[in-house]
KEGUVO-860778 format. One record per residue (C-alpha): residue number from 1; x, z, y. Coordinates in Angstrom, 2 decimals, padded with zeros to 5 digits. Example, Ala and Ser with C-alpha at 12.3 -4.5 7.8 and 13.67 -1.06 7.14 Angstrom:
<recs>
<rec resi="1" east="012.30" up="007.80" north="-004.50"/>
<rec resi="2" east="013.67" up="007.14" north="-001.06"/>
</recs>
This chain:
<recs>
<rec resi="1" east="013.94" up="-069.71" north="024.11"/>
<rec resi="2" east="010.54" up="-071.00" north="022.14"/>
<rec resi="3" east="007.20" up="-072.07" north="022.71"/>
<rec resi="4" east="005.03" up="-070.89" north="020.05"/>
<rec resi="5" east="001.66" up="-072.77" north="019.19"/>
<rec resi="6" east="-000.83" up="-072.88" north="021.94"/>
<rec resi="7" east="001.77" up="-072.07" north="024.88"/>
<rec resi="8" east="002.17" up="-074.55" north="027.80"/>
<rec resi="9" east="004.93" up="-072.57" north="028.92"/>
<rec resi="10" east="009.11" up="-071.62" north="027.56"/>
<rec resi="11" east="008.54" up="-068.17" north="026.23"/>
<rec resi="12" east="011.53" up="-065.20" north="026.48"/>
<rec resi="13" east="011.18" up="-064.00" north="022.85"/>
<rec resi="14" east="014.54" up="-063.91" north="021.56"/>
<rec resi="15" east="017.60" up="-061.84" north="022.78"/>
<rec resi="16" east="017.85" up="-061.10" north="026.46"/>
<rec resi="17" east="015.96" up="-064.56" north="027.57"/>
<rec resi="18" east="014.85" up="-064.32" north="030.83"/>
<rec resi="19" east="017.28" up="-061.41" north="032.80"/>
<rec resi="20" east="020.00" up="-063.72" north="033.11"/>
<rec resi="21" east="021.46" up="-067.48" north="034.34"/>
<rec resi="22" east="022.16" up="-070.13" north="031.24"/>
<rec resi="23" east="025.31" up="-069.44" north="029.30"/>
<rec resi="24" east="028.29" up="-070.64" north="031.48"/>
<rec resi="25" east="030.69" up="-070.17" north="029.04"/>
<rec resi="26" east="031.36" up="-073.43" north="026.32"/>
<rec resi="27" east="032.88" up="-071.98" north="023.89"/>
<rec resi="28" east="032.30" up="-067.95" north="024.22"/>
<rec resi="29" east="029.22" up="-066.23" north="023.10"/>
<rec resi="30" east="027.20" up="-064.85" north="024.97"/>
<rec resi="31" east="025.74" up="-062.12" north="024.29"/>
<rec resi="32" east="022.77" up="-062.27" north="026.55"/>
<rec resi="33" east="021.36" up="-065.50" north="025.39"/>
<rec resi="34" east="018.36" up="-065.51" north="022.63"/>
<rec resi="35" east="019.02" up="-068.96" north="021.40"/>
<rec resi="36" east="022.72" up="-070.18" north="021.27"/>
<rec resi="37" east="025.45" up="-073.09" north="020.49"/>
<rec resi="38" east="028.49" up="-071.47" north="019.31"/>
<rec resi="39" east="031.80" up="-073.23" north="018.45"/>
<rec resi="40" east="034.64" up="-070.31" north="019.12"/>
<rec resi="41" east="038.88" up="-071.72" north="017.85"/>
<rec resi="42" east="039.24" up="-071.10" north="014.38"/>
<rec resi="43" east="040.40" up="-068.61" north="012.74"/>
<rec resi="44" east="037.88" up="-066.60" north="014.60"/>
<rec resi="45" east="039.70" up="-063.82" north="016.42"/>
<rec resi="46" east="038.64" up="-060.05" north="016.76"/>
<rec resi="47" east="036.62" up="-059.93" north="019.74"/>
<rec resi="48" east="034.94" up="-063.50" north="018.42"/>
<rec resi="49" east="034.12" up="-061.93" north="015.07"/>
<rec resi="50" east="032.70" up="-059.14" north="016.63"/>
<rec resi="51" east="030.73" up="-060.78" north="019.13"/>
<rec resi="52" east="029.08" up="-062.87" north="016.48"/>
<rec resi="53" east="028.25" up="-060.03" north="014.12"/>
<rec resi="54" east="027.17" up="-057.79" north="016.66"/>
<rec resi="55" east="024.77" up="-060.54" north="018.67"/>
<rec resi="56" east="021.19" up="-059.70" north="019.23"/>
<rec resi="57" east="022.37" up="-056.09" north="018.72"/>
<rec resi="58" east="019.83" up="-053.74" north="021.40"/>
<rec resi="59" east="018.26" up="-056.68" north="022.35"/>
<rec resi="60" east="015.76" up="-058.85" north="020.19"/>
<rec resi="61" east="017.02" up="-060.71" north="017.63"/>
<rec resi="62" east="018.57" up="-064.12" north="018.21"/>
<rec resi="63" east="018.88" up="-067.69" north="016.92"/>
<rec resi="64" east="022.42" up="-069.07" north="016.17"/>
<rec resi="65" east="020.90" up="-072.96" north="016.78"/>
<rec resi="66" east="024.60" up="-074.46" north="016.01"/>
<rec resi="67" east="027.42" up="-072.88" north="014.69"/>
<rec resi="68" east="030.39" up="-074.16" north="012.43"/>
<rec resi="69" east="033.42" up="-076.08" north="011.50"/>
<rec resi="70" east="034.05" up="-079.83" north="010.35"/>
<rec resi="71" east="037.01" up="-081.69" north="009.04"/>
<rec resi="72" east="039.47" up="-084.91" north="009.77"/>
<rec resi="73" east="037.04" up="-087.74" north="008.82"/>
<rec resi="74" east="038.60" up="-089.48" north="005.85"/>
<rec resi="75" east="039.48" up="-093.47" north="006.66"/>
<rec resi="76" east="041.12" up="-093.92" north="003.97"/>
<rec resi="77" east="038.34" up="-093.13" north="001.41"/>
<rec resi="78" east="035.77" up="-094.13" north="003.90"/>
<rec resi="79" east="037.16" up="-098.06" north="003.91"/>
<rec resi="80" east="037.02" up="-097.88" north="-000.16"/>
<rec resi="81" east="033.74" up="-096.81" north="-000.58"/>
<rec resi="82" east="032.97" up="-099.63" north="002.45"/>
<rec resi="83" east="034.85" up="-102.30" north="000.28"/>
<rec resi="84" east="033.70" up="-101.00" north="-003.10"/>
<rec resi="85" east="029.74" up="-101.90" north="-001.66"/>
<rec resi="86" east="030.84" up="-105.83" north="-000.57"/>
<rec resi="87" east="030.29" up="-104.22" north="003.34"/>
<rec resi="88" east="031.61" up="-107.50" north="005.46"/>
<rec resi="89" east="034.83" up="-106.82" north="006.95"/>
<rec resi="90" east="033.73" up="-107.94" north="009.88"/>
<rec resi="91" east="031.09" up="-105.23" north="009.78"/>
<rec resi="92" east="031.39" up="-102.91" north="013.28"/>
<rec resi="93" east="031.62" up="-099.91" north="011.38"/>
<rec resi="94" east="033.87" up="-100.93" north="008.50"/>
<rec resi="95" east="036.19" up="-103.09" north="011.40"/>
<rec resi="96" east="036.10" up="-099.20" north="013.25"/>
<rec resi="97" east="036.61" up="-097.97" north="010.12"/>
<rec resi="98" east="040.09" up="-099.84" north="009.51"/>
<rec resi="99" east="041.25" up="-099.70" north="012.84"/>
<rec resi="100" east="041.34" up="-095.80" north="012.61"/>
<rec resi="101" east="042.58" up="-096.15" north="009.14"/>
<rec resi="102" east="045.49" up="-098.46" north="010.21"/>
<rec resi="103" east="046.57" up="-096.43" north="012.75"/>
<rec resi="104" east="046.94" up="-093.24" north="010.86"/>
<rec resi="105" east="048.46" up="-095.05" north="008.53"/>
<rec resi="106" east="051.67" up="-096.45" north="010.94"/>
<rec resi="107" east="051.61" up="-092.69" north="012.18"/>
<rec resi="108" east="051.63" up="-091.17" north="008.17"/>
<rec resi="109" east="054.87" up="-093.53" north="008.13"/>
<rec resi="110" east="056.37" up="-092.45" north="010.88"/>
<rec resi="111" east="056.26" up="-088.64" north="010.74"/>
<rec resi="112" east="057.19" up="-088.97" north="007.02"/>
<rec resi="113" east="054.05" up="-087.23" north="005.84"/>
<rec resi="114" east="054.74" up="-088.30" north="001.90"/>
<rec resi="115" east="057.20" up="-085.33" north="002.24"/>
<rec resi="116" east="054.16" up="-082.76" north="002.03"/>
<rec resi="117" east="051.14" up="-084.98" north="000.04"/>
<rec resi="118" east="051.19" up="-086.99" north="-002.54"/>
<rec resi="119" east="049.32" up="-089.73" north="-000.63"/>
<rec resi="120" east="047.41" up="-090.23" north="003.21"/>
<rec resi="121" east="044.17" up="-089.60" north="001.36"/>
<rec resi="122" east="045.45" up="-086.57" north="-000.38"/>
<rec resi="123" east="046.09" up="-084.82" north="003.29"/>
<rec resi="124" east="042.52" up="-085.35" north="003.92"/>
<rec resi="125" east="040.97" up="-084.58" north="001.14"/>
<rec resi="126" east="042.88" up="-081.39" north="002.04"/>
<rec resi="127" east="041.44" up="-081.10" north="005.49"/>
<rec resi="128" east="038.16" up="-081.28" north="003.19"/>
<rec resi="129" east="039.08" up="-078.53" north="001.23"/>
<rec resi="130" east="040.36" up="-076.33" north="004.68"/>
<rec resi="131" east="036.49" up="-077.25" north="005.76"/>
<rec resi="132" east="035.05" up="-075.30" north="002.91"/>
<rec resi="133" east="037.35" up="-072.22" north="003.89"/>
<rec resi="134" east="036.39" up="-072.31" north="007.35"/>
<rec resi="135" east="032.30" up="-072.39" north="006.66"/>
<rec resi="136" east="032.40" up="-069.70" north="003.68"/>
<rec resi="137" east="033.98" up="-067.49" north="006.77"/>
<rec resi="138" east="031.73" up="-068.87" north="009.13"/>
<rec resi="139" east="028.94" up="-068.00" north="006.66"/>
<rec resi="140" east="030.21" up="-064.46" north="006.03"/>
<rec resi="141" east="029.73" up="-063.97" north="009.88"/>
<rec resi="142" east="026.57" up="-065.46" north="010.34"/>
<rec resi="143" east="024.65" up="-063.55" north="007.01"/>
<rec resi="144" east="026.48" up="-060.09" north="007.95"/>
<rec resi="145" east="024.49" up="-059.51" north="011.26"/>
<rec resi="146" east="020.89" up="-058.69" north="010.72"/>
<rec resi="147" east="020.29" up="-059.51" north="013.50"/>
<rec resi="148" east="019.75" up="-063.77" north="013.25"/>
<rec resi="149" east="016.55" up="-064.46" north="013.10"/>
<rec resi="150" east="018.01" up="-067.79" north="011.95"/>
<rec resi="151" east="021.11" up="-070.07" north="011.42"/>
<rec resi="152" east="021.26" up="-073.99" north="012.34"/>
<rec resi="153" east="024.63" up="-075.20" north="010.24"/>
<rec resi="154" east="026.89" up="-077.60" north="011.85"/>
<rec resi="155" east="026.46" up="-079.97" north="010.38"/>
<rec resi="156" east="024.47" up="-081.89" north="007.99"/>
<rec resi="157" east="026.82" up="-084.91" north="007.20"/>
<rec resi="158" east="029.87" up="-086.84" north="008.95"/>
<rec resi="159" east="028.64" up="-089.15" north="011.90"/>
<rec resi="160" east="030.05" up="-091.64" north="014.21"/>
<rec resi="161" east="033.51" up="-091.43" north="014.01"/>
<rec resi="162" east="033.91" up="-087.51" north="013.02"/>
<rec resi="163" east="033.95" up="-085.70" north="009.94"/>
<rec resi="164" east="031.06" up="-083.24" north="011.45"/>
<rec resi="165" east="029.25" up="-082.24" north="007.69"/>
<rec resi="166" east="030.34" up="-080.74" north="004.59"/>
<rec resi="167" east="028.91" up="-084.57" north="003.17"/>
<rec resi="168" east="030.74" up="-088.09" north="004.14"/>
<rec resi="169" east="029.01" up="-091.16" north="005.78"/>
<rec resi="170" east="028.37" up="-092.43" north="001.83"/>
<rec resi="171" east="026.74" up="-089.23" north="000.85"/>
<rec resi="172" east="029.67" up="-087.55" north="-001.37"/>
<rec resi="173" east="029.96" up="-083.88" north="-000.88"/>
<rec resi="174" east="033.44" up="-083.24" north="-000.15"/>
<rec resi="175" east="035.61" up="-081.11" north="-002.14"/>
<rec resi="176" east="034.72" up="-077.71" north="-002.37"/>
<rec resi="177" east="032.09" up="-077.67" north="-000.08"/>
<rec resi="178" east="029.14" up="-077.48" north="-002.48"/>
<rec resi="179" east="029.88" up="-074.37" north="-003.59"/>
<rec resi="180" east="030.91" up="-072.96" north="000.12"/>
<rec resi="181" east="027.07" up="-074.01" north="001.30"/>
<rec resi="182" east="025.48" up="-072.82" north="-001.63"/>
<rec resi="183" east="027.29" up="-069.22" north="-001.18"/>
<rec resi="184" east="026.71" up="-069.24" north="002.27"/>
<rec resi="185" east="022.80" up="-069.59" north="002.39"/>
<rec resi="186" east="022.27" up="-067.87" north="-001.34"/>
<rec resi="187" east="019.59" up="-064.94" north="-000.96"/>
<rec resi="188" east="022.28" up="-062.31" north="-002.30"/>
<rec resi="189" east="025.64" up="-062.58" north="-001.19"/>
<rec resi="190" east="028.48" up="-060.87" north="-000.23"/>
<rec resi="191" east="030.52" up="-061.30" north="003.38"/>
<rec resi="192" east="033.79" up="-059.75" north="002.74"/>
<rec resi="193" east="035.79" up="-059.49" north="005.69"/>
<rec resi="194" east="039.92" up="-058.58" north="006.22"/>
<rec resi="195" east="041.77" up="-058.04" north="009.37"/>
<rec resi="196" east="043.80" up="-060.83" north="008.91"/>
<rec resi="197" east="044.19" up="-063.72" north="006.50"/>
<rec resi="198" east="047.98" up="-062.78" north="006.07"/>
<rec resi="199" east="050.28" up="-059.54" north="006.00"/>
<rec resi="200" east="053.48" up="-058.91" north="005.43"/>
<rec resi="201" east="054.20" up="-056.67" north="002.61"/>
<rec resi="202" east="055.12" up="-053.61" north="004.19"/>
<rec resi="203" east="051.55" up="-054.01" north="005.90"/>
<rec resi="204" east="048.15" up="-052.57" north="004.48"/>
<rec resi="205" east="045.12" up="-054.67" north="005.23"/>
<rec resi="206" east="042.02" up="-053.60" north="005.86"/>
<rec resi="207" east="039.00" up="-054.89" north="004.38"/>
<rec resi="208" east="034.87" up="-054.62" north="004.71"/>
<rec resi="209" east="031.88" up="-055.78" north="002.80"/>
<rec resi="210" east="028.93" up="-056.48" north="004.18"/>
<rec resi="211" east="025.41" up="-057.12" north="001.86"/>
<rec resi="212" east="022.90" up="-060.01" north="002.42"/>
<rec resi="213" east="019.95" up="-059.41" north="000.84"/>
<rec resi="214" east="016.82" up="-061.35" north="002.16"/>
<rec resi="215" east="014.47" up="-058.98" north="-000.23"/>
<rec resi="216" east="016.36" up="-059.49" north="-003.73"/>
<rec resi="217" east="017.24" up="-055.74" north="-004.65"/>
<rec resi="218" east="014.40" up="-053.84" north="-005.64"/>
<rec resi="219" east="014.41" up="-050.19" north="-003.90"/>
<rec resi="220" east="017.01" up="-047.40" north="-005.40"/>
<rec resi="221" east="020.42" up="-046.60" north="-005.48"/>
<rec resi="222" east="023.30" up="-049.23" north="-006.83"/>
<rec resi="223" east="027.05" up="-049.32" north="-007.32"/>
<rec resi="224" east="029.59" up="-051.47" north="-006.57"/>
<rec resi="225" east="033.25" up="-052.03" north="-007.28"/>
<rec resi="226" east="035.75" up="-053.83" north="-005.17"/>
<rec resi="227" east="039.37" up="-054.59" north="-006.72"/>
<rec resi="228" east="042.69" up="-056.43" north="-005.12"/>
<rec resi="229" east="044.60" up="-058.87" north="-007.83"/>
<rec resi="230" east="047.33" up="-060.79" north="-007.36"/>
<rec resi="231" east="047.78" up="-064.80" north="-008.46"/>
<rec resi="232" east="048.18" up="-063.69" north="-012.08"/>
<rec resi="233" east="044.70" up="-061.92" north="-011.85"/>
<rec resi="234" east="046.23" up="-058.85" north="-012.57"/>
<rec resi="235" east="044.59" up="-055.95" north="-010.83"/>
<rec resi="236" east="046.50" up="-054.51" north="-007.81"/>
<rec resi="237" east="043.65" up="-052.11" north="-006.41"/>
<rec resi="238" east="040.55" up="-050.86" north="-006.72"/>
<rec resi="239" east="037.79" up="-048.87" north="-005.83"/>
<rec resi="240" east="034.21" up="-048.26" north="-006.75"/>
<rec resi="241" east="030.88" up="-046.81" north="-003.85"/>
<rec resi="242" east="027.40" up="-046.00" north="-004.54"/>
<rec resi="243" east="025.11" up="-047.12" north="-001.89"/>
<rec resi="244" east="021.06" up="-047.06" north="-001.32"/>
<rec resi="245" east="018.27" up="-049.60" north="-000.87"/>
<rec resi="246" east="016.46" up="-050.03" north="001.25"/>
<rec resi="247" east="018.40" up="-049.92" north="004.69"/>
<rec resi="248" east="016.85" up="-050.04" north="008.30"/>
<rec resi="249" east="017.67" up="-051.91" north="011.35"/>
<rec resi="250" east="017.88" up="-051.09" north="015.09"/>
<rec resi="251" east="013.67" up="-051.73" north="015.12"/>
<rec resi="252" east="012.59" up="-049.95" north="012.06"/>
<rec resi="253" east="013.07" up="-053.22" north="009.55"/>
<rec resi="254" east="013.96" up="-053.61" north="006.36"/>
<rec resi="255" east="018.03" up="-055.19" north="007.01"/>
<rec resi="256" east="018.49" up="-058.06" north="005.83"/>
<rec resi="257" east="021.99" up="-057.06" north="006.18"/>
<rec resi="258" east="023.63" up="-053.83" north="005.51"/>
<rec resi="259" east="027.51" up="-052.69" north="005.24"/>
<rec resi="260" east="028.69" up="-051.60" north="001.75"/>
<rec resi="261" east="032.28" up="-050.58" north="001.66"/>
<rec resi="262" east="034.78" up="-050.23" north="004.90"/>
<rec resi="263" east="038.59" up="-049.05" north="004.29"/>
<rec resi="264" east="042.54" up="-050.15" north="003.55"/>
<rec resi="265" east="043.81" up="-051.29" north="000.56"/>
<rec resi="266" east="046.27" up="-049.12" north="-000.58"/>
<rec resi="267" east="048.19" up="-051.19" north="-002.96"/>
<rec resi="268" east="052.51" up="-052.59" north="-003.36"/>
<rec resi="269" east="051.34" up="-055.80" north="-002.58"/>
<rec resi="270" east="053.72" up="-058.55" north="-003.78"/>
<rec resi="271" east="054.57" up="-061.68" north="-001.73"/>
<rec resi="272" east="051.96" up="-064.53" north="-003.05"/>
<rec resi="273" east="048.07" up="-064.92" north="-003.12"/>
<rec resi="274" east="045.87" up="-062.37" north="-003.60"/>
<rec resi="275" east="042.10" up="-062.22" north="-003.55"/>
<rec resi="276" east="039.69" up="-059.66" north="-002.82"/>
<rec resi="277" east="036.84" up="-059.20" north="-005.06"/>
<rec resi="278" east="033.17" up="-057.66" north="-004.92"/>
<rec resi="279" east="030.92" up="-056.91" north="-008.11"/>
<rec resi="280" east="027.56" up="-055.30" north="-008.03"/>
<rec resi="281" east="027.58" up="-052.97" north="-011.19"/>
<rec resi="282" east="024.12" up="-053.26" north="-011.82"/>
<rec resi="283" east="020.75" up="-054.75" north="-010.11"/>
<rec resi="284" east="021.43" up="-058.57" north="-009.30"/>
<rec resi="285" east="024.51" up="-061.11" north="-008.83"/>
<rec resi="286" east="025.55" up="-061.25" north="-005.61"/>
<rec resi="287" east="027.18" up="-064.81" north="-004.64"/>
<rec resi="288" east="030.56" up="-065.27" north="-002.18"/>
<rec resi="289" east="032.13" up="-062.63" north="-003.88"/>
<rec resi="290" east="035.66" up="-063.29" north="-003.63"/>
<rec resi="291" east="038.28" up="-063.68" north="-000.50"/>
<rec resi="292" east="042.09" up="-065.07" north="-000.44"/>
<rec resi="293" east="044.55" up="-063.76" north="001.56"/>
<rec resi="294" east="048.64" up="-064.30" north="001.21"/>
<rec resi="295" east="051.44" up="-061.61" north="001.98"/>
<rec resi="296" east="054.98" up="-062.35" north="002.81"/>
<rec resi="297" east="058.10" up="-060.72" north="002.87"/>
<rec resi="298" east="058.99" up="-059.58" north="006.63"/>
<rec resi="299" east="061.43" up="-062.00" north="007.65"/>
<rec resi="300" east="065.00" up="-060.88" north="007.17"/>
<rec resi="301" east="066.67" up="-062.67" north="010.26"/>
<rec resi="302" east="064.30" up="-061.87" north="013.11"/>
<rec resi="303" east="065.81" up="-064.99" north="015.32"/>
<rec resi="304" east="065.96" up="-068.30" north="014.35"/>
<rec resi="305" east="069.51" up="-070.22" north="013.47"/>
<rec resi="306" east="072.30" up="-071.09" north="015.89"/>
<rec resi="307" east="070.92" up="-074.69" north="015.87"/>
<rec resi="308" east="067.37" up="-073.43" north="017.17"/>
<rec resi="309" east="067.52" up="-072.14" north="021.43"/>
<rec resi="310" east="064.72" up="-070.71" north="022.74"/>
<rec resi="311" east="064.02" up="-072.42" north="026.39"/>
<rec resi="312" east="062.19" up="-069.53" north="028.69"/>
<rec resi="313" east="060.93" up="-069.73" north="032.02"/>
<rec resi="314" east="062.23" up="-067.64" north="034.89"/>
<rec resi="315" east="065.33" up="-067.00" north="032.78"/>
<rec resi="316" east="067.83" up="-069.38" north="034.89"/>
<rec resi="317" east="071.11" up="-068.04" north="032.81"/>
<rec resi="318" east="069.96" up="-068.62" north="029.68"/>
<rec resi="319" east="068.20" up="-071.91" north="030.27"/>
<rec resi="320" east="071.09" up="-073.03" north="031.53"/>
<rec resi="321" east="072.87" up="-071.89" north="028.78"/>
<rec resi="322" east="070.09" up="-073.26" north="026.22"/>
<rec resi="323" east="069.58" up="-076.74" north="027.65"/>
<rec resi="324" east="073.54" up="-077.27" north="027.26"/>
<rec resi="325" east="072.95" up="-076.43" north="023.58"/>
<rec resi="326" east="070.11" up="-078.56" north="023.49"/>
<rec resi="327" east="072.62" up="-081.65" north="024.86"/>
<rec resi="328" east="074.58" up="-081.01" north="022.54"/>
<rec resi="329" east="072.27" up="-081.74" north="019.54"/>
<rec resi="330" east="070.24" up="-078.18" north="019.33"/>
<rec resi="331" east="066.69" up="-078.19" north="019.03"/>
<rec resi="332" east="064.70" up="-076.23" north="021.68"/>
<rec resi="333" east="061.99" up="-073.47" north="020.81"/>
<rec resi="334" east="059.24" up="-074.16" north="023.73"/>
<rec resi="335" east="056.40" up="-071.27" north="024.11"/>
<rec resi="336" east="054.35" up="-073.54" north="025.48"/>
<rec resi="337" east="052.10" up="-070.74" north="027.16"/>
<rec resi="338" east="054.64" up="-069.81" north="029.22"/>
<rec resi="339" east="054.96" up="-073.03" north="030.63"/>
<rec resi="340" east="051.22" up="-074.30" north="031.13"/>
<rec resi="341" east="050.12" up="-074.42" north="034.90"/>
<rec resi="342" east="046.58" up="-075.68" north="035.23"/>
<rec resi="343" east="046.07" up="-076.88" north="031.90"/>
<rec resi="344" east="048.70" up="-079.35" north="032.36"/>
<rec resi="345" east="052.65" up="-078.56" north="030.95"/>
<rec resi="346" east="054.83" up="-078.41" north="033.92"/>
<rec resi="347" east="057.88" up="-078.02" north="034.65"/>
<rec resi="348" east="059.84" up="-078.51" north="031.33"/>
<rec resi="349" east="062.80" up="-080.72" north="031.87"/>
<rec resi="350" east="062.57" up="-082.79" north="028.77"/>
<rec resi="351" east="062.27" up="-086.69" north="028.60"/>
<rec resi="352" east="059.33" up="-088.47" north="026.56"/>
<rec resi="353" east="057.62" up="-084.71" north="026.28"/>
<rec resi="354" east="054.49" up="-085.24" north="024.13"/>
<rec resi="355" east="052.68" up="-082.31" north="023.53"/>
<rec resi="356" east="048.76" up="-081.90" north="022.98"/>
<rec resi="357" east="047.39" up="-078.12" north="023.68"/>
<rec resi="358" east="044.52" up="-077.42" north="021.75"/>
<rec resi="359" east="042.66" up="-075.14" north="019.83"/>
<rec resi="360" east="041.03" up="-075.62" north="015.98"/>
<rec resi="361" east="037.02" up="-075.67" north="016.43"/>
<rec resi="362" east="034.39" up="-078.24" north="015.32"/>
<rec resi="363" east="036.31" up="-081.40" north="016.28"/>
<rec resi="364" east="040.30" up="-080.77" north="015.91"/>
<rec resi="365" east="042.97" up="-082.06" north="014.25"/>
<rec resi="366" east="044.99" up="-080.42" north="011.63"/>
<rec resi="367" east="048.90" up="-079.24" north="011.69"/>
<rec resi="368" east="051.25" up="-079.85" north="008.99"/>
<rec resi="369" east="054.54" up="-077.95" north="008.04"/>
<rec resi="370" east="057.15" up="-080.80" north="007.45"/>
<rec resi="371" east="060.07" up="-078.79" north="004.89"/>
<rec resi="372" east="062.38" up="-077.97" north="007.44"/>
<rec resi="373" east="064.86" up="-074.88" north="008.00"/>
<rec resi="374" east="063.08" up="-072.98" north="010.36"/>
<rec resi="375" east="059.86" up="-072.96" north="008.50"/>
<rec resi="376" east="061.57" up="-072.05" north="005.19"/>
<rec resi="377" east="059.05" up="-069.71" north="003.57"/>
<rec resi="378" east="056.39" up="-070.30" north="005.70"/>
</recs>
């Protein structure tokens, strides 16, 4: 995985180099691998948030050489700052440039997208801001294992024709992102982590904070109080833990990581945004110290309305019964797992069937709830 100063030859000195093939898998960790590119669907699930705080763990530590999340590249604010410089229109980029931006445009139009933003540019400049979410939890992964011997962001700036970097092609850091890379690589900083992003109210989530500290708190014992509050910062819950400086690692070391509080949030959590918090009473200011998550009310009507028919394989009766609903002017519910074979959707006896299966990593695009009755308080 290296070759340090003086070697002629690739040297094994990180993780498990050198007991094992390369990593076979694209976008799985493994955990087996010293020095890794990493680019698991977003939102990270369990066993992918585990694997990446938990890497390097009996082995030596490891180097996470890419890791991270980007965002729709912005055309429309792209070709202004183009125009805005006297670029030639006949430019390659710029004539790229526009023929992207033209194209989203006539699509903008014909999905009716002006029903959710104010304007094209306003949905990505959105996208921007979703970027910013997904690297503060990318971050909160990354600084939580002790593990990482070191961290190679992805990435620097946009490129090509992708919005890669937390920074466009014209150097403007996008909206919210300053503050989400500044957190993430501060010496002192929280990763608070939650089960899930969303609950439902009769649900009680369950939340963990992990400390970074690359040598900032001075030996001895601290305090520090975490607290729920809802959108009207009004307090919900709360609870305050001592802990103790310095903590070891697996070899002996001084952590550079070390977990803090672990537990449920016991609180009659309203539907609407809440964020936890984390405060270190004393010592040093700790950065990334806050987390979002929403709760909903459980859904009253568990199936969807009589215009809605679910279409389900193996179920001849009722697909039947659903695709004469379906002529009729009802819209069909497709779980489109049940009906991939291959990779490819087969099968479903539907004309002009467009559907694109993918998952949300580095390069993805993003979904949008049009206001319709089935997603009604979504």
């Amino acid at each position: 995985s290296a070759s340090n100063p003086g070697s002629t030859v690739w040297e094994c000195v990180w993780g498990n180099d050198g007991k094992t093939a390369l990593n076979a898998s694209k976008n799985r960790i493994a955990e087996i691998v010293g020095d890794n590119h990493v680019y698991p669907p977003y939102p990270y699930d369990p066993a992918e948030r585990e694997k990446i705080r938990t890497w390097g763990r009996g082995t030596k530590p490891c180097f996470l050489s890419e890791f991270g999340m980007g965002s729709l590249l912005n055309v429309v604010d792209a070709c202004l700052d183009y125009e805005c410089r006297g670029i030639s229109p006949d430019a390659p980029d710029y004539a790229l440039m526009r023929s992207i931006r033209d194209r989203f445009l006539a699509d903008w139009s014909r999905y009716g997208l002006d029903r959710v933003f104010a304007s094209p540019a306003d949905f990505l400049r959105a996208s921007d801001r979703m970027n910013a979410r997904s690297r503060r939890d990318g971050f909160d992964l990354v600084r939580a294992n002790p593990r990482h011997v070191g961290h190679n962001m992805t990435g620097a700036l946009d490129h090509a024709i992708c919005g890669e970097g937390p920074i466009t092609f014209f150097r403007r850091i996008k909206p919210e992102n300053f503050d989400a890379v500044a957190d993430g690589w501060s010496d002192l900083r929280w990763c608070l982590f939650l089960d899930r992003g969303h609950y439902f109210a009769d649900e009680t989530p369950a939340a963990e904070a992990v400390l970074a500290d690359f040598d900032v708190l001075a030996d001895g014992d601290y305090e520090a109080t975490f607290s729920v509050t809802d959108e009207a910062g009004v307090r919900e819950w709360s609870r305050t833990v001592r802990f103790s400086v310095p903590q070891k690692d697996e070899d002996g070391l001084r952590a550079v990581a070390y977990p803090v509080f672990k537990g449920r949030v016991f609180a009659d959590l309203k539907p609407g945004r809440h964020v936890l918090h984390a405060e270190l009473n004393r010592g040093g200011f700790a950065a990334a110290h806050e987390k979002a998550f929403w709760v909903s009310e459980r859904p009253v009507v568990p199936k969807p309305p009589a215009d809605f028919v679910e279409l389900r394989k193996g179920d001849e009766p009722q697909f039947a019964a659903a695709m004469a609903k379906v002529a009729a002017g009802a819209t069909a519910l497709v779980h489109l797992d049940d009906w991939r074979n291959g990779g490819e959707l087969k099968g479903l006896p539907v004309e002009d069937l467009r559907v694109r299966y993918e998952t949300l990593w580095l390069y993805h695009s993003d979904a949008v709830v049009l206001p319709h009755a089935f997603t009604e308080g979504m």
